[in-house]
Structure formats: C-alpha cells, structure tokens
C-alpha positions in Angstrom: -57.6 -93.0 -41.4 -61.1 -92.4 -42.6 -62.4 -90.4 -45.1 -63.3 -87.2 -42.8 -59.6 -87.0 -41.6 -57.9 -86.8 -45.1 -60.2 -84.8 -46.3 -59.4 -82.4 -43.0 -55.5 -83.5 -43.4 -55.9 -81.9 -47.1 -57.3 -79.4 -46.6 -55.0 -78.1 -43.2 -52.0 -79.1 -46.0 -53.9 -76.6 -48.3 -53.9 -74.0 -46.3 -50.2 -74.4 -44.9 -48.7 -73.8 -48.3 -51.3 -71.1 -49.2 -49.9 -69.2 -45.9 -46.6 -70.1 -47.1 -47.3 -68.6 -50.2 -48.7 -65.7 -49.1 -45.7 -65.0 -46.9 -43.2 -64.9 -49.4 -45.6 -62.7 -51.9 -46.2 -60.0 -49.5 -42.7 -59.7 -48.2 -41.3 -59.9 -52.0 -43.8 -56.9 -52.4 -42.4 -54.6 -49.9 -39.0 -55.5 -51.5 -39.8 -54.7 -54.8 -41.6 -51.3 -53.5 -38.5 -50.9 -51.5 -40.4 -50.2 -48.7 -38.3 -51.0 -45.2 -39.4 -53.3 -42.3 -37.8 -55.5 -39.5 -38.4 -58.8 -39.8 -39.4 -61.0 -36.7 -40.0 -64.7 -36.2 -38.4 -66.1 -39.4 -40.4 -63.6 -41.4 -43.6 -64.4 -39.8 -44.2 -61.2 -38.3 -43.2 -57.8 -40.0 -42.7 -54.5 -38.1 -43.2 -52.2 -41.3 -43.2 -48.2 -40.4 -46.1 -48.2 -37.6 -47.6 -51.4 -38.3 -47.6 -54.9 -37.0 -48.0 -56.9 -40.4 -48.4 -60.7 -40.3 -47.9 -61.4 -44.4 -49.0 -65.2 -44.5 -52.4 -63.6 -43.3 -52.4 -60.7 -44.4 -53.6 -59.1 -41.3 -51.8 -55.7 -40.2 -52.4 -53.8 -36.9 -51.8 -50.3 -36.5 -49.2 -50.0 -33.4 -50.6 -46.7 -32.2 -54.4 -46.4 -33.2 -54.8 -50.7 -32.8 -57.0 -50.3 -36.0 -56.5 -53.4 -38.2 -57.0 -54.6 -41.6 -56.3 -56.9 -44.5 -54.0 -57.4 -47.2 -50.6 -55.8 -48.3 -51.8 -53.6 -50.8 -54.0 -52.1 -48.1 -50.9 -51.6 -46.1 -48.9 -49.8 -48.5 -52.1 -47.4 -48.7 -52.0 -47.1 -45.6 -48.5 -46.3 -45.5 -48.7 -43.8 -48.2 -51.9 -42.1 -46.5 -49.0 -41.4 -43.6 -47.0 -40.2 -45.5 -49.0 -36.9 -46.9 -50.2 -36.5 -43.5 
C-alpha cells in the first residue's frame, strides 16, 4: 500500500469513529434532556418531535418546512422555539 492510501485509510478510520462518537453523544443528550424520539436504523437515524435528526452528522431536517441544519444543540432550540409557539 503506498503512502497516499494509508494516509486516506487513516484518515476514513478517523472519521468512522468520530461519527461514531458523535452518535452516541447526541443521542446521550436527548437522554439526559429527557427529550423523546424513535430510533431508526440502529440509531442512525432519529425521528425526534418533527424532525429527521441524523446524530453521527449532526444534520436535522425539519419534516414539514424541509428547512435543515446542524448540530444537537441547535435541535433542541429548535424544539424549544416549537414549543412557545
């Protein structure tokens, strides 16, 4: 294997345990804040009030207006701005 392909081998390994990572994180988040979602695909995707949330991204998707956005502590705004609304 040459150089180029460990290097690109590390760094795909890299980011595999950093999704990982962020998976567990986020949904240990919405745990702790008690905050209810189904879980689909082993976890991988998270139906949480009306959003599509993908935690080892980050990425959530808002079921009825499509708007997206980034990270779980932007979701739980998010949630909370729906709530006083």
């Amino acid at each position: 294997m040459s150089e180029i392909e460990e290097l690109f081998s590390a760094l795909r390994e890299e980011s595999r345990i950093k999704k990982l990572s962020n998976l567990e994180q986020s949904t240990n988040i919405l745990k702790e804040k008690n905050i209810n979602f189904v879980s689909k695909n082993n976890g991988i995707h998270l139906i949480v009030g009306n959003f599509d949330f993908y935690p080892s991204t980050g990425k959530f998707i808002n079921r009825i207006t499509k708007k997206d956005g980034r990270g779980i502590f932007n979701l739980i705004k998010k949630l909370d701005n729906d709530k006083t609304a």
